[in-house]
C-alpha positions as CSV (number, residue, x, y, z in Angstrom):
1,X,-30.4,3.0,-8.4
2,X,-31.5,3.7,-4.8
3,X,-34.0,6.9,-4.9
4,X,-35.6,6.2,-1.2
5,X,-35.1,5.6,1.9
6,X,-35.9,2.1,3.4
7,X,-38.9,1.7,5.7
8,X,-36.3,1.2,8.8
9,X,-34.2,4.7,7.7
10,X,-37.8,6.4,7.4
11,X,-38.6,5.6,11.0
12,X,-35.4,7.0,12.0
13,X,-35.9,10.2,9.6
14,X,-39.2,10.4,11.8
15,X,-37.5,10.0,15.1
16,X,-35.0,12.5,14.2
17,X,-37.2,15.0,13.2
18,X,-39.4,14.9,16.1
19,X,-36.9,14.5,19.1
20,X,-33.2,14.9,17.6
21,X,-31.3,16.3,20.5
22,X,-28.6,19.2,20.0
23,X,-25.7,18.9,21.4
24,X,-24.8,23.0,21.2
25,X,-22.6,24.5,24.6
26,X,-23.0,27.8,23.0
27,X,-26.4,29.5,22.7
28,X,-25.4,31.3,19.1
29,X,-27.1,29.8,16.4
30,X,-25.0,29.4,13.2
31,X,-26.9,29.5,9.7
32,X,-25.5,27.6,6.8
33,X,-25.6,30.1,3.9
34,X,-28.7,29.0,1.2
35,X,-26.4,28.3,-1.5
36,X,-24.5,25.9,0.3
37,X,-27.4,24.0,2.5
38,X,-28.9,23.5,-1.5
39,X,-25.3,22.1,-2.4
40,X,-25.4,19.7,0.5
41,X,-28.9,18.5,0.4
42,X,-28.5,18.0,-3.3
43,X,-25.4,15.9,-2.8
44,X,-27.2,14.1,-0.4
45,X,-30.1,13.3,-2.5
46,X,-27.4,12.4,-5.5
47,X,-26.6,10.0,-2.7
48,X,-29.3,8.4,-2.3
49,X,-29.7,7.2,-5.8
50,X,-26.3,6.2,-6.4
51,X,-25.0,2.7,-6.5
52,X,-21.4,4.0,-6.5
53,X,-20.1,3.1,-3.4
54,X,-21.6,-0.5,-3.6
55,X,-20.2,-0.7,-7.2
56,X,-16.1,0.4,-5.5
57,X,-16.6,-2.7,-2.5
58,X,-18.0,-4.9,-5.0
59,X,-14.5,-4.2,-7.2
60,X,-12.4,-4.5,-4.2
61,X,-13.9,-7.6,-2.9
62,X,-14.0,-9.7,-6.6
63,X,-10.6,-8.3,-8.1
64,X,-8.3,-8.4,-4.9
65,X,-10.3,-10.5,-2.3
66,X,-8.7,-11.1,1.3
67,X,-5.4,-8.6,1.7
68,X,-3.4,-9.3,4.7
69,X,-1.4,-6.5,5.9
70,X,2.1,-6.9,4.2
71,X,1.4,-9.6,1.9
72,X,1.5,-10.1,-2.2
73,X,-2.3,-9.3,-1.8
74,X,-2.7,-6.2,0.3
75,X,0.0,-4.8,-2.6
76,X,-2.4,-5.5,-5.4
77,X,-5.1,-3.8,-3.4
78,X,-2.7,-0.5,-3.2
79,X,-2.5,-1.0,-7.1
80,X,-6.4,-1.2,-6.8
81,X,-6.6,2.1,-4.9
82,X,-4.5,4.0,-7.2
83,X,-6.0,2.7,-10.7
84,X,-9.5,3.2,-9.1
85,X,-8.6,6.8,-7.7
86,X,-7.8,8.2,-10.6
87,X,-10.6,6.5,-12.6
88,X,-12.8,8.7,-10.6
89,X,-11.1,11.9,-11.0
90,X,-8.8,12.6,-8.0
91,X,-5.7,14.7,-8.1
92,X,-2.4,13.7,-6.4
93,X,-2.9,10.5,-6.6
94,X,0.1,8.5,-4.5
95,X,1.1,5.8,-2.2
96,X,2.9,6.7,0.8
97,X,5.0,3.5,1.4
98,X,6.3,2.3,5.2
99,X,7.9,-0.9,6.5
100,X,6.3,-4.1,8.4
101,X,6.8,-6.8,10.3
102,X,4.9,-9.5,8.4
103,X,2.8,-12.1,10.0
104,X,1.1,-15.0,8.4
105,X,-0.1,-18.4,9.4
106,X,2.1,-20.3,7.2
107,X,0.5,-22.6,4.6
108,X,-2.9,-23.0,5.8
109,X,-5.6,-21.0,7.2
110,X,-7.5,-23.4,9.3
111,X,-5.0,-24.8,11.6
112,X,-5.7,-28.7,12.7
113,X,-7.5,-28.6,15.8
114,X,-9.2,-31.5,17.8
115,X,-10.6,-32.5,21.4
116,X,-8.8,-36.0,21.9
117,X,-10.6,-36.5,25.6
118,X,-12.9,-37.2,26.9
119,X,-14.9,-37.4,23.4
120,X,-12.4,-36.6,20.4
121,X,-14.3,-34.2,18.0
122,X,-12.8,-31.5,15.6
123,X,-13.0,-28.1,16.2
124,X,-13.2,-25.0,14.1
125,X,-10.4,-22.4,15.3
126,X,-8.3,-19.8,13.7
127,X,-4.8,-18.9,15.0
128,X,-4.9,-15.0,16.5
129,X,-2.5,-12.4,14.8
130,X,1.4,-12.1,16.1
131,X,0.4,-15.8,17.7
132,X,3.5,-18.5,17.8
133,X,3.3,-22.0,16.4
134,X,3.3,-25.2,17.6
135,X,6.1,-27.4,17.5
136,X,6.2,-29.0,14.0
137,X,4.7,-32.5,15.1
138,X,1.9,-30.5,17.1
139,X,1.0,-30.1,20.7
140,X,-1.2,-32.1,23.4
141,X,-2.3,-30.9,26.2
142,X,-5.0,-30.8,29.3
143,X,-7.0,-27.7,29.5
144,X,-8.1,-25.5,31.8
145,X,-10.8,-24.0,31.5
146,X,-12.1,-20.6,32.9
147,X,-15.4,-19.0,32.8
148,X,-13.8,-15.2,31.8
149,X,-11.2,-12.7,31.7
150,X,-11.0,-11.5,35.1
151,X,-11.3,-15.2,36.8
152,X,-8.1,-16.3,34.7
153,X,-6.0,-12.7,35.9
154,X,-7.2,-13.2,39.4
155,X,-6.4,-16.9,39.5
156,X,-2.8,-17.1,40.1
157,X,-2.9,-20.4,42.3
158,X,-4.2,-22.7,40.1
159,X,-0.8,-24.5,38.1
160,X,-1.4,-24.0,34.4
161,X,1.9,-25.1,33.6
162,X,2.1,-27.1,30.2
163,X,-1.7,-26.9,29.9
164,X,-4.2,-25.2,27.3
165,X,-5.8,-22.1,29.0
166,X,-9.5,-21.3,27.6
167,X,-11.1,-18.3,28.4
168,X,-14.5,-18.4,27.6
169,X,-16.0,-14.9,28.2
170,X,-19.5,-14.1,26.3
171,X,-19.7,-10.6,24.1
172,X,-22.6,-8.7,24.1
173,X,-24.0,-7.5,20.5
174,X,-25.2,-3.5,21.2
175,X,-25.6,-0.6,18.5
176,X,-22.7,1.0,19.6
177,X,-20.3,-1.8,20.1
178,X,-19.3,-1.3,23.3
179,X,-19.4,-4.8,24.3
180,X,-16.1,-5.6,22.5
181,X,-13.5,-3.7,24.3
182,X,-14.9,-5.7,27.1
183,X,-14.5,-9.3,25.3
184,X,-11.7,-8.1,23.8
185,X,-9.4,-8.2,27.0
186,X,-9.0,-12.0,26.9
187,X,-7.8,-12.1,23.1
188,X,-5.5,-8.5,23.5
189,X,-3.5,-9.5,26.9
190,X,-4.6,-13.3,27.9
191,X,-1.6,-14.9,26.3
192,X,0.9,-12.6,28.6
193,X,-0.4,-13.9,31.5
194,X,-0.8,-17.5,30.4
195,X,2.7,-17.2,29.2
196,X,4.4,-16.0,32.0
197,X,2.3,-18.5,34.3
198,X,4.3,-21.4,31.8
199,X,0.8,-22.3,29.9
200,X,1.5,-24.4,26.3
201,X,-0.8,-22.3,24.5
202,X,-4.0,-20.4,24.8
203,X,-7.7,-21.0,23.2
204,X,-10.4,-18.1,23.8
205,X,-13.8,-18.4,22.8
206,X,-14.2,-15.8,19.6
207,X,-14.5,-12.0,19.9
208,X,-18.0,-12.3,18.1
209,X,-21.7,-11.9,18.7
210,X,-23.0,-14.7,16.4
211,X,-23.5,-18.5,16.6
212,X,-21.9,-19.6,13.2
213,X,-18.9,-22.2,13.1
214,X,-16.7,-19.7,12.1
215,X,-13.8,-18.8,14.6
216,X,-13.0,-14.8,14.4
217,X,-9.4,-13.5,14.2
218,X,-7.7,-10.7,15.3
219,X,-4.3,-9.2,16.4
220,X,-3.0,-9.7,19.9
221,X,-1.3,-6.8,21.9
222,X,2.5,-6.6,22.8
223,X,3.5,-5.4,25.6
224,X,6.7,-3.3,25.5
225,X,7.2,-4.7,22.3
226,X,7.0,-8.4,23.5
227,X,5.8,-11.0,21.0
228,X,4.0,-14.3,22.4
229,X,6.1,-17.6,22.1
230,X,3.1,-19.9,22.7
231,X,0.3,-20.7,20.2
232,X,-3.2,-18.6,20.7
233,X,-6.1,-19.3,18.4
234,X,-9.8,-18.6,18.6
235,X,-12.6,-21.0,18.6
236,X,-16.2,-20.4,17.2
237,X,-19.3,-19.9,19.1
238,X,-20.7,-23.6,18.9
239,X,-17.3,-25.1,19.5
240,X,-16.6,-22.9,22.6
241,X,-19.8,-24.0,23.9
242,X,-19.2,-27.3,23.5
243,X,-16.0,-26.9,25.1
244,X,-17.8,-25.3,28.0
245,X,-20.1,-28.4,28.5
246,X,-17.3,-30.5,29.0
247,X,-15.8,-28.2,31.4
248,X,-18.9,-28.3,33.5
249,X,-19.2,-32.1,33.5
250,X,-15.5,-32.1,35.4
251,X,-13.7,-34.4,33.5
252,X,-10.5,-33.8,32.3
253,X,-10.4,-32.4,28.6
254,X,-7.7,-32.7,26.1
255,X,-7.1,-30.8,23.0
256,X,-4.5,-30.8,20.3
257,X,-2.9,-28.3,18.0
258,X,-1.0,-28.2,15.2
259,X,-0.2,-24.3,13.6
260,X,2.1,-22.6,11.5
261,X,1.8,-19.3,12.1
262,X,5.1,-16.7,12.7
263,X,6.7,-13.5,11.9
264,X,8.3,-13.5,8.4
265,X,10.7,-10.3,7.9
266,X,10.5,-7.0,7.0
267,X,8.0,-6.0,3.9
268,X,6.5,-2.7,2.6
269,X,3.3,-1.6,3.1
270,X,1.9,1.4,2.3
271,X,-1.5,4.3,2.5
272,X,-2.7,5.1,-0.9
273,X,-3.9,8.9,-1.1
274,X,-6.1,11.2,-3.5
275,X,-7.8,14.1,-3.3
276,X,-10.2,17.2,-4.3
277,X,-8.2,20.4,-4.1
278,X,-9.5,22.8,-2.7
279,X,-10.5,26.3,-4.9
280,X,-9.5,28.6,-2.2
281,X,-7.8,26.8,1.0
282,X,-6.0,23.9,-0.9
283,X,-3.3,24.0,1.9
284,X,-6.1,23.2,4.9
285,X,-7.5,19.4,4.8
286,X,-10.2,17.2,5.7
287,X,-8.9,14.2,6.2
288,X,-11.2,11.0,5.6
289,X,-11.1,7.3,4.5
290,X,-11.1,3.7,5.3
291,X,-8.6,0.3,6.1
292,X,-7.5,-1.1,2.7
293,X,-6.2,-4.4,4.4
294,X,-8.3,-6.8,5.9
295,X,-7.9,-10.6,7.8
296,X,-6.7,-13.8,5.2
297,X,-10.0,-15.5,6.6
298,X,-12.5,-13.4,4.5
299,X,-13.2,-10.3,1.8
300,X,-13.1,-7.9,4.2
301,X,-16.9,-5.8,3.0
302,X,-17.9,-4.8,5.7
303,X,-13.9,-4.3,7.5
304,X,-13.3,-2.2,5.9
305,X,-13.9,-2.1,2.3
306,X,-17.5,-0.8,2.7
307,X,-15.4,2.6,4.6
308,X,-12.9,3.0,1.6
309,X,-16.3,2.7,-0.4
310,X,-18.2,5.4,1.3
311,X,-15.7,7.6,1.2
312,X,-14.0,7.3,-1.8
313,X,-18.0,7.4,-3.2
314,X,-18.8,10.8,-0.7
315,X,-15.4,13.0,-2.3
316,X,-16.5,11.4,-5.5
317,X,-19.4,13.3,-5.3
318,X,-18.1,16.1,-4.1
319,X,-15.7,16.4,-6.6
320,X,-18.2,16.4,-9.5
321,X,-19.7,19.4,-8.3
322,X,-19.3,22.3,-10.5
323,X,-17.0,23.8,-7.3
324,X,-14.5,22.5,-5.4
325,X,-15.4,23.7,-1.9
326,X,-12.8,26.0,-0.2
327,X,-10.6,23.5,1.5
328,X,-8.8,19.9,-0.1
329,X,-10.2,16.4,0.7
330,X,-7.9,13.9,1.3
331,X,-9.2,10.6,0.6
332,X,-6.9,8.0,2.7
333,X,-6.9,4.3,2.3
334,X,-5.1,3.0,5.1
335,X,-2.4,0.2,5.3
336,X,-1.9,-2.5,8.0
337,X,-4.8,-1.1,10.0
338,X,-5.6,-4.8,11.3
339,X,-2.3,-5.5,12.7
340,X,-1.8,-2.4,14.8
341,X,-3.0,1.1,13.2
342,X,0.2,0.6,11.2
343,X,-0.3,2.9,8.3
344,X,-2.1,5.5,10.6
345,X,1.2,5.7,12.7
346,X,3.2,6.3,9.4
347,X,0.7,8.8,8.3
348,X,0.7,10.9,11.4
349,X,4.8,10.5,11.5
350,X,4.7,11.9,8.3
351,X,2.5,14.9,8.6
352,X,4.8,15.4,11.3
353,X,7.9,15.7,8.9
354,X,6.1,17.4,6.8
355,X,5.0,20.3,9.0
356,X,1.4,19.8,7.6
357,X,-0.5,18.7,11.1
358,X,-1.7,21.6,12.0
359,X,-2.8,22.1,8.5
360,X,-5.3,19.2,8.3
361,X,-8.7,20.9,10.0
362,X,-11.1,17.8,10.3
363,X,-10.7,14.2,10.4
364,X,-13.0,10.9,10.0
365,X,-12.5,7.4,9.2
366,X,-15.7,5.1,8.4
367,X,-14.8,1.4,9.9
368,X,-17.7,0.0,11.9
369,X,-19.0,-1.6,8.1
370,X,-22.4,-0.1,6.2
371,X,-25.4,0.1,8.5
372,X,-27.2,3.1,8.7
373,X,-25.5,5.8,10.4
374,X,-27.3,6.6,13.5
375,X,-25.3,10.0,15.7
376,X,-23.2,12.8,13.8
377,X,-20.3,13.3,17.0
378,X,-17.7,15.7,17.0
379,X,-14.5,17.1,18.6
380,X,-14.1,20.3,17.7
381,X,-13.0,24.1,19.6
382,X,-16.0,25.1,21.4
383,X,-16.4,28.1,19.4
384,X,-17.1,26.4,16.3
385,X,-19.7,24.1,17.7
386,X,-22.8,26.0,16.6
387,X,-21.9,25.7,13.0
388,X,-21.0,21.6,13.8
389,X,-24.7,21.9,15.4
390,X,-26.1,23.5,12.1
391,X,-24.3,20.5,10.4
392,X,-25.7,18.3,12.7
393,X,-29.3,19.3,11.3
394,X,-28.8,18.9,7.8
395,X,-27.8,15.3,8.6
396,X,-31.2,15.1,10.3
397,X,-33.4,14.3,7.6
398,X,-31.0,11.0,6.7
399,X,-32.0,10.0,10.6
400,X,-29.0,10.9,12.1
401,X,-29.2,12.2,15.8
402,X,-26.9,15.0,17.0
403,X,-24.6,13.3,19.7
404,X,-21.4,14.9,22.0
405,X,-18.2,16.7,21.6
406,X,-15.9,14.2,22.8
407,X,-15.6,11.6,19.6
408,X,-12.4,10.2,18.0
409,X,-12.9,10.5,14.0
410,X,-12.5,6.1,13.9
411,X,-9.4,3.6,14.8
412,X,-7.1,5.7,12.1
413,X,-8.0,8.6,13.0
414,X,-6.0,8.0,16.4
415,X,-2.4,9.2,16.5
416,X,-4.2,12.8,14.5
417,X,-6.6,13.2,17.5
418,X,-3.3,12.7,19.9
419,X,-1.7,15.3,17.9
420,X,-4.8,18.0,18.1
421,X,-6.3,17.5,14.9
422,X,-10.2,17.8,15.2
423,X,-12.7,15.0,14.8
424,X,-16.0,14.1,13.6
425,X,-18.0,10.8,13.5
426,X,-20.6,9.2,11.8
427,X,-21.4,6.5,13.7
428,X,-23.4,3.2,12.1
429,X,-25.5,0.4,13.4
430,X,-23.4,-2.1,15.0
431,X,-25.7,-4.2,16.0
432,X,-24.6,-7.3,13.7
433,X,-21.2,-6.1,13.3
434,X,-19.6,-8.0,15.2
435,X,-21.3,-11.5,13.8
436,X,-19.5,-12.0,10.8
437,X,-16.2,-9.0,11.8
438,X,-13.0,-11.1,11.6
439,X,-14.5,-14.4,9.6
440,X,-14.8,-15.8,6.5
441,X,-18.2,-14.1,6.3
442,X,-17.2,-10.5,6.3
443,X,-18.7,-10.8,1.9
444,X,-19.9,-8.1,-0.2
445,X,-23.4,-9.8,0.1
446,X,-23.9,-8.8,4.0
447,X,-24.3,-5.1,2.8
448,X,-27.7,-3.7,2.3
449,X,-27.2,-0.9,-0.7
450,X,-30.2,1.2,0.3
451,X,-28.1,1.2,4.0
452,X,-24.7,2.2,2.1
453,X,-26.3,4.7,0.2
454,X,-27.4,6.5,3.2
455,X,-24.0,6.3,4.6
456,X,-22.6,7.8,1.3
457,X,-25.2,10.6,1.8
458,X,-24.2,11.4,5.3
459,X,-20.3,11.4,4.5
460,X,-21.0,13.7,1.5
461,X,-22.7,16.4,3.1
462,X,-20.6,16.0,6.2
463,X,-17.8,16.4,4.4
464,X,-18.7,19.1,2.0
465,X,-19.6,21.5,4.6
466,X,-17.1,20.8,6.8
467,X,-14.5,21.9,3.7
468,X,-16.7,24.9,2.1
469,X,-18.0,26.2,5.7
470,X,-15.6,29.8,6.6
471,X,-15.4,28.1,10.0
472,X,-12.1,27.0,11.8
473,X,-12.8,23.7,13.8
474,X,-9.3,23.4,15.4
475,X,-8.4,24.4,18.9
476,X,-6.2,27.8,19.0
477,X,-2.7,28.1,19.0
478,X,-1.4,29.2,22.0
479,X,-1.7,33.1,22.0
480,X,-4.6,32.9,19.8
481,X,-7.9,33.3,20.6
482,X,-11.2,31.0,18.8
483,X,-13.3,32.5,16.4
484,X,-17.2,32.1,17.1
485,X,-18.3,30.7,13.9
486,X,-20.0,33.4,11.4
C-alpha cells in the first residue's frame, strides 16, 4: 500500500504550493461546492494508498505480454480488457471491432545485421514498422552516412543509388518530450526520400535517449498512402556510434541485411470500452483511457499499459463511490494506437455515425508512461475556464502546476480534438521516457508504484470533477452563447 508521497513528489507538492501559476483569462473565481472538493480529495487520498493500478499493468504485462496491433496477441489482450473490466465493476462493457492492415517482421524479431568492411562486427537493429524486406538471400551494400535529417533532405547531389543511407541525428531527453518530434523526422519520412533517390535500404540511429544495445522501433509515415519498398531498420545507441566512428575515419563502410518483415492482409482489431454511468447526465461523456497494443520487442509498461492502468484504476475509484457523479465515464482502451492512431480513427468515425460527438464533453488519454504528473492543461470554452482553474488547484497538493489552454487530451485523443470535443492533460515526467519507449525494456519493473499512485490520484480527481462539476466545457453551438461557470 502506498500512503505517502515520495521525497521527489513532496518537493514538487512544495513548489506547487508556493509558486503554482494560474492559467485563468477570466477574473471570476469559480468555487468547487464543499461536498464535492471532500469527494475529490478523498479519492485522491484513496489514491495514494492504492496498489490498484500497479496490480492491472502487472496483469497485462505477465498474462498477455507484447501485443502487436492486429496480431493473435493484441486479441487476447481485448479478451484481457473485457474480463478485467467487468471484474472491476463497469457497465457496458464491449469491444468495438475495426479492420487492419497487419504488419509483422516475419519469423524473427532481431533481423541479421552485420558491418562486413572495413572491420566486420554484428550489430543490434530492429526493422521499423510498415518497412519492406530484403531480398530472401539478404542485401550488401556501401553506406552513406549523414550526420542528420536535414543534411540527407538538403543533399540531393550526392548518388545514393544502391547504397545504405544512415542518418544519424542525436535526440535530446527533456521533461516534456519535445525533443522527439525533432529526431523523429528521420525515422517518419527518411525512407521517402531515400527511396525515391534509388537507395537499397535505410538505417537511422534509434529514436531514443539512452545508451543501451537495444534498437527502438516504431511506425514509419506514408505519404498519400505510399508504403516503402526498401528495408528500414533502426540501430541502437552504441552501434550507431560505432557506425559514426567509422564514418569519420573515411573509409568505405559496408553493411549487410537480411529481414522479413511485410504487410500480411486484412485482420480485425478492435477498442475495448466500459464505463460509470452517470446518475444524472448518463448521455454527456468523459472520455478517457490508454493504447492496449504495444511493439513485438517488449511488454509494453510504460507504452501504454501503465495509461490503461491509471485510468482503468482512476474510474475504478470513482465508481466505488457511494455516487456516480452526474455525467458517464468512458473508460477506452485503444487498438492499433502504434501503427497509426488506428482505433482512435475508428472511434471518432463511429461517434460520428452515432451522432454522439457532440455528446462527449471532456477527453484525456494517459500515454507518456507513469512518472509523476507534473502540469494539469486544458482546452476548454473560455467561459468555463475558471472552474478548470479551480480544478487546477485541487490537483496542486499532488504537485501538479496549472499550465495553458491550448493542450490535446494525448495521441488518441486526436481525431476528437479535430472534431471540437474538449481536452484536458495530465502531463508526466518524460524525462527517461524515451530510454527504454519502443525496446525490449519497456517491463513492468521500470515503474515506480509510489509515482503511479500519484498519477491514479491526479486522474481520479480530474476526472471526477470534470463529470460531477454543473459546468459545460465544450465550445457553443453556433447561435448559442457560453455559460460562465456557476
Amino acid at each position: 500500500m502506498r500512503g505517502v508521497l515520495s521525497a521527489g513528489l513532496i518537493g514538487l507538492v512544495a513548489l506547487s504550493a508556493s509558486a503554482a501559476p494560474v492559467f485563468a483569462q477570466n477574473s471570476e473565481r469559480y468555487d468547487i461546492p464543499a461536498e464535492t472538493r471532500q469527494t475529490a480529495q478523498g479519492l485522491s487520498q484513496t489514491a495514494l494508498e492504492s496498489d490498484l493500478a500497479l496490480d492491472i499493468v502487472t496483469s497485462l504485462t505477465t498474462e498477455v505480454g507484447p501485443r502487436l496491433a492486429g496480431t493473435p496477441q493484441e486479441a487476447r489482450a481485448r479478451e484481457w480488457g473485457v474480463a478485467k473490466l467487468r471484474e472491476l465493476g463497469f457497465e457496458n462493457v464491449r469491444v468495438e471491432e475495426f479492420p487492419l492492415d497487419l504488419w509483422t517482421r516475419g519469423h524473427s524479431i532481431y533481423e541479421e545485421v552485420a558491418i562486413t568492411a572495413p572491420f566486420p562486427q554484428p550489430l543490434y537493429a530492429i526493422s521499423l514498422g510498415g518497412a519492406a524486406a530484403t531480398p530472401e538471400a539478404g542485401l550488401e551494400a556501401e553506406v552513406v552516412f549523414y550526420a542528420n535529417f536535414d543534411d540527407f533532405e538538403q543533399d540531393a547531389a550526392t548518388n545514393v543509388r544502391g547504397k545504405l543511407v544512415f542518418i544519424n541525428d542525436r535526440m535530446v531527453a527533456s521533461r516534456t518530450g519535445a525533443g522527439y518530434g525533432p529526431a523523429n523526422r528521420k525515422r517518419r519520412m527518411g525512407w521517402v526520400i531515400a527511396e525515391d533517390r534509388g537507395a537499397a535500404g535505410v538505417l537511422i540511429r534509434s529514436v531514443g535517449t539512452d545508451t543501451n544495445r537495444f534498437a527502438h522501433t516504431g511506425m514509419v509515415s506514408f505519404p498519400d498512402d505510399r508504403r516503402p519498398n526498401v528495408p528500414i531498420l533502426a540501430v541502437s545507441a552504441p552501434d550507431a556510434d560505432l557506425i559514426e566512428r567509422i564514418a569519420e575515419r573515411g573509409e568505405t563502410m559496408k553493411i549487410k541485411l537480411k529481414t522479413y518483415a511485410g504487410w500480411r492482409g486484412e485482420v480485425t482489431s478492435g477498442n475495448v470500452i466500459g464505463e460509470i454511468v452517470g446518475r444524472e447526465h448518463p448521455e454527456e461523456i468523459v472520455v478517457i483511457g490508454g493504447h492496449l497494443d504495444s511493439w513485438d520487442n517488449g511488454t509494453g509498461a510504460l507504452d501504454d499499459g501503465a495509461g490503461v492502468a491509471i485510468t482503468m484504476a482512476a474510474a475504478k475509484l470513482i465508481g466505488d463511490l457511494p455516487h456516480h457523479p452526474r455525467r458517464t465515464i468512458r473508460v477506452v482502451l485503444f487498438g492499433a494506437e502504434e501503427v497509426g492512431l488506428v482505433g482512435a480513427r475508428a472511434y471518432a468515425i463511429a461517434r460520428m455515425a452515432d451522432g454522439t460527438v457532440r455528446d462527449h464533453v471532456l477527453g484525456s488519454e494517459s500515454d507518456f508512461g507513469a512518472r509523476e504528473i507534473w502540469q494539469f492543461s486544458t482546452k476548454v470554452n473560455e467561459a468555463a475556464l475558471p472552474a478548470m482553474d479551480a480544478i487546477g488547484r485541487e490537483l496542486a497538493v499532488l504537485g501538479i502546476l496549472r499550465g495553458d489552454n491550448d493542450s490535446g487530451g494525448g495521441p488518441d485523443m486526436i481525431p476528437l480534438d479535430y472534431m471540437g470535443v474538449p481536452m484536458a492533460s495530465l502531463a508526466q515526467n518524460g524525462e527517461d521516457y524515451f530510454d527504454f519507449h519502443h525496446t525490449p525494456n519497456d517491463t513492468v519493473d521500470k515503474i515506480v508504484p509510489e509515482e503511479m499512485a500519484q498519477n491514479v490520484a491526479a486522474w481520479a480527481m480530474m476526472t471526477y470533477l470534470a463529470a460531477e462539476l454543473d459546468v459545460d466545457w465544450r465550445q457553443p453551438m453556433e447561435g448559442e452563447q457560453a455559460q460562465p461557470s456557476q
